[in-house]
C-alpha positions in Angstrom: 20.5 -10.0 7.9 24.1 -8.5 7.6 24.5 -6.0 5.6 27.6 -6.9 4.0 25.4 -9.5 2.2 22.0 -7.1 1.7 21.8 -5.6 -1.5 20.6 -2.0 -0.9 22.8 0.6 -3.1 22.0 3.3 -1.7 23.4 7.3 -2.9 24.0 10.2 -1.5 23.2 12.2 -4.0 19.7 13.3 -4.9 18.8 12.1 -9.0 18.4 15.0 -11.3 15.1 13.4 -13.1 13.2 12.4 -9.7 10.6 15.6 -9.0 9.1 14.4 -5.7 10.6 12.8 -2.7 9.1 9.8 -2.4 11.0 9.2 -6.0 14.2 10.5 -4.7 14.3 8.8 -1.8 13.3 5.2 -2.8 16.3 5.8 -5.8 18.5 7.0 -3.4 18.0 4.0 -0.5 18.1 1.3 -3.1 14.4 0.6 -3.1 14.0 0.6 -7.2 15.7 1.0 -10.1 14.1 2.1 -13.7 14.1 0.3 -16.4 11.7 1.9 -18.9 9.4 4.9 -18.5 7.1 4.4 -15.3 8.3 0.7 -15.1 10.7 -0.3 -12.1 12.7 -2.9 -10.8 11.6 -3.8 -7.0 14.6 -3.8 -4.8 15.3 -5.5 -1.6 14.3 -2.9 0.6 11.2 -2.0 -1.5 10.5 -6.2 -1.8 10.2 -6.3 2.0 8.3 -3.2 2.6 5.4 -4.4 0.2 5.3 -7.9 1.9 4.7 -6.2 4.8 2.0 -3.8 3.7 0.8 -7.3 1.9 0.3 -9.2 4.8 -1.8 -6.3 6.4 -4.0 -6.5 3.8 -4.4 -10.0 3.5 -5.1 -10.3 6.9 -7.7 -7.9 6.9 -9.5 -9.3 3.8 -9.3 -12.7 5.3 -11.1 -11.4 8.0 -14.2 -10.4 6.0 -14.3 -13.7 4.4 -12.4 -12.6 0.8 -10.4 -15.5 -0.4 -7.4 -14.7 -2.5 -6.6 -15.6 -6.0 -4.6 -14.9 -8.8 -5.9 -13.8 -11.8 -4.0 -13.8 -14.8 -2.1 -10.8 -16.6 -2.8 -11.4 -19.5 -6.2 -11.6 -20.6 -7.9 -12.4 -23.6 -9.6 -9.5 -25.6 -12.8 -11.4 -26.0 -14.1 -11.1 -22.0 -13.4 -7.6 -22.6 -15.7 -7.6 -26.2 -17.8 -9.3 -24.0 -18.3 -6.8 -21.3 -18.1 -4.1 -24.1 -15.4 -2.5 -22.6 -12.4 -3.6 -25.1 -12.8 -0.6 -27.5 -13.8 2.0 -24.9 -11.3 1.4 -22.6 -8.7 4.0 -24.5 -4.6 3.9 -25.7 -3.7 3.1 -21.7 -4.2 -0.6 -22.6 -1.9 -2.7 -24.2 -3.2 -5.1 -26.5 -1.1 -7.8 -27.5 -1.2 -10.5 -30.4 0.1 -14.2 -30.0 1.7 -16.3 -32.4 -1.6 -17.3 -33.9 -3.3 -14.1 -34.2 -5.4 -14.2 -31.0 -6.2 -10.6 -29.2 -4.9 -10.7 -25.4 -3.9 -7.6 -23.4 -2.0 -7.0 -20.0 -4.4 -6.8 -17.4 -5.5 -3.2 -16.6 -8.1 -4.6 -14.1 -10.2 -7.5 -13.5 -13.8 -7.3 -13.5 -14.5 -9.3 -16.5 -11.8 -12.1 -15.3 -13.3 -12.4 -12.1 -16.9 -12.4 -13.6 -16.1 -14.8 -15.6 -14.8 -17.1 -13.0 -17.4 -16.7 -11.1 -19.8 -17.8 -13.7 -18.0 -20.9 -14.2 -18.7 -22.3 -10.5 -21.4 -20.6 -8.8 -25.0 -21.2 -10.1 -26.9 -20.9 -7.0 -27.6 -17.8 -4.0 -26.2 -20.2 -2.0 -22.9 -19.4 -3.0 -23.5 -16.2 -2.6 -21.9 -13.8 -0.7 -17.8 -13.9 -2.5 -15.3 -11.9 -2.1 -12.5 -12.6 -5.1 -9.2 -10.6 -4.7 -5.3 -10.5 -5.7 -2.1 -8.6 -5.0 -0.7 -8.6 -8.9 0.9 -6.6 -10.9 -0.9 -4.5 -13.5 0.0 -2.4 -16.6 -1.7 1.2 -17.9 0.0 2.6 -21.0 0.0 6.0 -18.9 0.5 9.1 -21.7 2.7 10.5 -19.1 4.3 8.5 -16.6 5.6 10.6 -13.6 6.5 10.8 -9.8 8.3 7.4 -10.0 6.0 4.6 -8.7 3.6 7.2 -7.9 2.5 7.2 -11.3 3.7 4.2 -13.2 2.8 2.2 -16.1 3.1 -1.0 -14.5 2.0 -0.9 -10.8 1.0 -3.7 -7.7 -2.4 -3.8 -6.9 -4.5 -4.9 -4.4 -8.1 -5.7 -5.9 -11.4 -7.2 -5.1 -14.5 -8.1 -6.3 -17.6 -8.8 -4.7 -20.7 -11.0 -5.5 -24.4 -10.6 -3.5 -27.8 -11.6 -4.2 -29.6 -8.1 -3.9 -28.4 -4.7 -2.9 -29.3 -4.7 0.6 -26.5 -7.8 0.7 -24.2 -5.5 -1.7 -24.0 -2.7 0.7 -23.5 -4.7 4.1 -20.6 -6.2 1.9 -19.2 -2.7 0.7 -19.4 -1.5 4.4 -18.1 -4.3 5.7 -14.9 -3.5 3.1 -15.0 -0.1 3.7 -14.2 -0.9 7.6 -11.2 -3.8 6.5 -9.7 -0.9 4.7 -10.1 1.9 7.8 -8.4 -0.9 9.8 -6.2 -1.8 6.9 -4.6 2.1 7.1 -4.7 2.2 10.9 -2.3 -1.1 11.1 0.2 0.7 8.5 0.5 3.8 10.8 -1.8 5.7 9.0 -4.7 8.2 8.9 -6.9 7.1 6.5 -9.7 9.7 5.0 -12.8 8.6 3.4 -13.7 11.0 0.4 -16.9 11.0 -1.1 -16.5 10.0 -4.3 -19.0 9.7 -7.3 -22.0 8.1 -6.7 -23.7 4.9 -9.2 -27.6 5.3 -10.4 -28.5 3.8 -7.6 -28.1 7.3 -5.5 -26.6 7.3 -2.3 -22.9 6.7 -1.5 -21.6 4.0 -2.2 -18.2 5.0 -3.6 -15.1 6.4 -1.7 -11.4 7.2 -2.4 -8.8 6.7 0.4 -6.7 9.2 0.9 -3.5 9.6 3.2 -2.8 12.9 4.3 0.8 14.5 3.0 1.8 17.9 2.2 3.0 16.9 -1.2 -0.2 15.7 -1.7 -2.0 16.6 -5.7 -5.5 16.6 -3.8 -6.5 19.0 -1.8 -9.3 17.6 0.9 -11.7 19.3 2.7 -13.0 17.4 5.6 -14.7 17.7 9.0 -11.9 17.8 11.6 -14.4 15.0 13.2 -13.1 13.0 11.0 -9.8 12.0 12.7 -11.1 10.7 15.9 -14.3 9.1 13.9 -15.3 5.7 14.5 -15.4 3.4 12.0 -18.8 4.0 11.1 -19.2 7.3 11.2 -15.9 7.7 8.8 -19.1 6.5 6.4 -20.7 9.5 6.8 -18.8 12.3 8.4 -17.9 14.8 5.5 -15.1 14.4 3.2 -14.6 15.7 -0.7 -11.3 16.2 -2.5 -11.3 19.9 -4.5 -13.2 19.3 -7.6 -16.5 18.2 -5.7 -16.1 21.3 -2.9 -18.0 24.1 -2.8 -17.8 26.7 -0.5 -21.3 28.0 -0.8 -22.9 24.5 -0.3 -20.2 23.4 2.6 -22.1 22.1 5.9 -19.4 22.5 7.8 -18.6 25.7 10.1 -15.0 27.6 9.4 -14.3 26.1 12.3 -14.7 22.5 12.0 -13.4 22.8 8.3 -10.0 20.7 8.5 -7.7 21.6 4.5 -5.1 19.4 3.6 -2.9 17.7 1.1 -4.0 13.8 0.7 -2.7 11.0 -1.8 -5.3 8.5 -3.1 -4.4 5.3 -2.1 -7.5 3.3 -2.3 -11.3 3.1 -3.7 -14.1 1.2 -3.2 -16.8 1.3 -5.6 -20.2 -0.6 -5.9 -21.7 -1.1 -9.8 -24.3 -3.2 -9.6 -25.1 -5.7 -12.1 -22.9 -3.6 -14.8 -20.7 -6.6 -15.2 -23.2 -9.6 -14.0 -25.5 -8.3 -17.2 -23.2 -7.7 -20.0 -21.5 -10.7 -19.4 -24.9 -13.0 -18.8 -23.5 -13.5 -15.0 -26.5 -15.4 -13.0 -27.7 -17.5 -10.2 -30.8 -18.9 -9.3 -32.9 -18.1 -6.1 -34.5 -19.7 -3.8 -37.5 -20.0 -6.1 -35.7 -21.0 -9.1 -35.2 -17.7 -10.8 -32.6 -16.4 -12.3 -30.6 -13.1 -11.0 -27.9 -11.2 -11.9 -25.3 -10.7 -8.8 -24.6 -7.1 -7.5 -21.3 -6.5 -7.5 -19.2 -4.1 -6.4 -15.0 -4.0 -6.4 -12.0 -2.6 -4.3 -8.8 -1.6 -4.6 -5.7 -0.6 -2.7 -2.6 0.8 -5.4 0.3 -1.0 -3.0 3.2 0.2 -4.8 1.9 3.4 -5.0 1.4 3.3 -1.1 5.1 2.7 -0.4 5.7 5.9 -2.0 2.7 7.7 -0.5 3.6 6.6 2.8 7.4 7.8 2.3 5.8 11.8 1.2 3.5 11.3 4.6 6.8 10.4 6.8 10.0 11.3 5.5 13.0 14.1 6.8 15.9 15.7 5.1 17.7 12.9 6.3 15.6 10.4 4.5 12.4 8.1 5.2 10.9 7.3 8.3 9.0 3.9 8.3 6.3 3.4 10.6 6.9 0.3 12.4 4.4 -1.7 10.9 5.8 -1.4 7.4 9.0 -1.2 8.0 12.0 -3.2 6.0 13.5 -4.3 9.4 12.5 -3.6 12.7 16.1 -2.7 14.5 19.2 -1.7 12.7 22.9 -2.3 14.7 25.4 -0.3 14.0 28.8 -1.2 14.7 30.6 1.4 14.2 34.2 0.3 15.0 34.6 -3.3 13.4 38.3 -3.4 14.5 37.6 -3.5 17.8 37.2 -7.0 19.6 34.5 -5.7 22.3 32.4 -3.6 20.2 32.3 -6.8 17.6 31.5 -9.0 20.4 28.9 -6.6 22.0 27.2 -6.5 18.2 27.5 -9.9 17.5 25.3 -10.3 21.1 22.6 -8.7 20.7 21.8 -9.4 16.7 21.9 -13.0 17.5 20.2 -12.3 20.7 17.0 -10.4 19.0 17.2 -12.1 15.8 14.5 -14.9 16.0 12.0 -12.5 17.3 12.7 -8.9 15.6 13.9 -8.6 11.6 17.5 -7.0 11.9 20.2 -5.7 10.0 23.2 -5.5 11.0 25.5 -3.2 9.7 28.8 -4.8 9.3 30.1 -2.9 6.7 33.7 -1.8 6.7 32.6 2.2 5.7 33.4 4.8 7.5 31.2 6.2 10.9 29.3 8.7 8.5 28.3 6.5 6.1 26.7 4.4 8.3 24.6 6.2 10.0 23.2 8.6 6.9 22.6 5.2 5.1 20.7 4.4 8.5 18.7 7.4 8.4 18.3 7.5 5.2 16.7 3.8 5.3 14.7 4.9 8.0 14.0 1.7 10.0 12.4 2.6 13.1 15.2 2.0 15.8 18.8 2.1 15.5 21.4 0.4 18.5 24.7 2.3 17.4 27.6 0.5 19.2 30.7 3.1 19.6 33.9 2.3 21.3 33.9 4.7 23.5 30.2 4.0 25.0 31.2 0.2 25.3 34.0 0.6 27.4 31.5 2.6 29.4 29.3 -0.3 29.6 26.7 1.0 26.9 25.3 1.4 24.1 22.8 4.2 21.9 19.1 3.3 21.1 18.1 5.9 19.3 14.4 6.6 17.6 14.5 7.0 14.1 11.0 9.2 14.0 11.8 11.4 16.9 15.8 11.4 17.0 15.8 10.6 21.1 19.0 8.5 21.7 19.0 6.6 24.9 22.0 4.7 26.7 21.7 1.5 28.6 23.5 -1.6 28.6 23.1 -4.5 26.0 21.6 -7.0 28.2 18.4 -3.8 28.9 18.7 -3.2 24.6 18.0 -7.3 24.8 15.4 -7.1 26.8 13.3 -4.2 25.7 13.0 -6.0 22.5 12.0 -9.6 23.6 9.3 -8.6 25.1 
């Protein structure tokens, strides 16, 4: 991609309304642009980082034998009657009225959808386990919306819902999604911790928020330091509560295994039984012929708000630091003297050399040397080849690492290489 043709307008100067840096940043590098009260246009940038954290997740609930759908947005009110949740559900809906008078809403979640569909086409435990789940936008009439995407009205969600035939067969399924989304954070670059949230009727736990560590963080966490070298199993049950659930007097952890730190929820998984399956007369028949309601359980991941959590976890005063997984582009060039014939050609070599295996932008903008590399920084794509005249006629170029700010020099044909393999 050249990025004469890329449309990322990005700023220098911080926005006076944007109280966080995740919110700064993504206005200042172009990412989104606001339209409304917590409700934002996706930008280029932003558009190819949540493709990316996309795919992840797709992957991983592939793996576990989810199948993806897409539900609708709008919904009608009477699923929601049904499930007796229309009325209780509070002002953060929006309800909406058609030409004819019928009662819809924009989809705050999906439980009754994906109930309901489920109703319509399995009848029997043999189809039994499913996995439902989406990437779609949502809207929540939040009373105050704030932190940019952190805390929008309308928001991209990852979310699932699940289908067994007892509860033993509901919790292999919520601990076999509870490990899809330990890998799920891993593959993003990311530490995920598992906090105990509140548990159903059924006792137990089986309900957990994800949280991302970040020193901007609104949670506080207090967690075994265990927990960061944990398997994946053991993340199930090593200790983990965000501040309204701690208490020191009841802590079972030493002083010094205590680990206290800033974390954004990012995800939760939650199991609820036959909630749903009942209200909305939800059943298959056994083995013998008898009817039973499914336990069900569902899972999300807030995407858009992970773009921004993962920019408070891993940003600089310079700007934002992708990790590589996530990032926009995997390699940005910098030529920094388009006027001059060899620096043009040395570019021109090693985008089209890394193009059909690595994303790469290409900065062929006619700006001045500053403005390219603070925009470069400020985009924060992992690795940066900046081509200067005077290193050229030396036979080199600069590789330098966005995270760490190491800058290496070595020929164009070794830059080539390094990233082919």
């Amino acid at each position: 991609m050249l990025f004469s043709k890329f449309f990322a307008p990005t700023s220098k100067e911080d926005p006076a309304d944007a109280a966080i840096i995740s919110h700064k940043l993504m206005l200042r590098s172009g990412m989104i642009s606001q339209t409304a009260s917590g409700i934002y246009c996706w930008l280029p940038v932003a558009v190819r980082v949540i493709e990316k954290i996309s795919k992840i997740i797709c992957e991983e609930q592939d793996k576990i034998g989810g199948n993806r759908v897409y539900f609708t947005t709008i919904q009608s009110a009477d699923l929601w009657i049904e499930s007796g949740r229309y009325d209780a559900y509070g002002k953060e809906m929006l309800r909406i009225k058609d030409r004819k008078g019928g009662n819809f809403l924009y989809s705050p979640t999906n439980e009754e959808q994906a109930t309901d569909v489920f109703r319509k086409y399995v009848k029997s435990y043999r189809g039994l386990p499913t996995i439902l789940y989406q990437i779609h936008w949502k809207f929540r009439d939040e009373i105050r919306p704030r932190f940019g995407v952190m805390r929008g009205r309308e928001f991209l969600m990852k979310d699932a819902y699940s289908f067994d035939i007892d509860f033993e067969s509901a919790k292999k399924t919520y601990e076999k999604v509870f490990k899809s989304y330990v890998q799920t954070f891993k593959r993003m670059g990311l530490i995920p911790i598992p906090v105990q949230a509140d548990s159903g009727a059924i006792g137990g736990n089986m309900s957990h928020e994800f949280h991302i560590l970040a020193d901007t963080g609104e949670s506080t966490l207090y967690y075994d330091k265990k927990l960061l070298s944990a398997s994946d199993d053991e993340l199930m049950t090593t200790f983990a509560v965000s501040d309204e659930k701690y208490d020191s007097q009841k802590s079972i952890i030493s002083k010094e295994e205590l680990m206290i730190s800033k974390g954004i929820e990012v995800g939760h998984v939650f199991y609820f039984g036959t909630k749903y399956s009942k209200a909305m007369n939800t059943f298959v028949l056994d083995e013998k012929g008898k009817k039973v309601f499914p336990e069900m359980g569902s899972y999300g991941i807030g995407v858009s708000r992970l773009v921004a959590a993962i920019i408070e976890s891993s940003h600089d005063d310079r700007g934002i630091i992708w990790p590589e997984a996530v990032s926009p582009f995997d390699v940005v060039i910098l030529n920094l003297h388009l006027k001059n014939s060899k620096c043009c050609s040395v570019a021109l070599k090693i985008y089209e050399a890394i193009s059909f295996k690595k994303e790469v932008l290409y900065d062929d903008r006619d700006i001045t040397v500053g403005e390219k590399l603070a925009d470069a920084d400020l985009i924060g794509i992992p690795w940066q080849i900046i081509i200067g005249q005077k290193k050229v006629d030396n036979g080199v170029v600069e590789l330098k690492n966005r995270k760490t700010g190491e800058i290496i020099e070595m020929s164009s044909d070794k830059v080539i290489d390094g990233f082919l393999k």
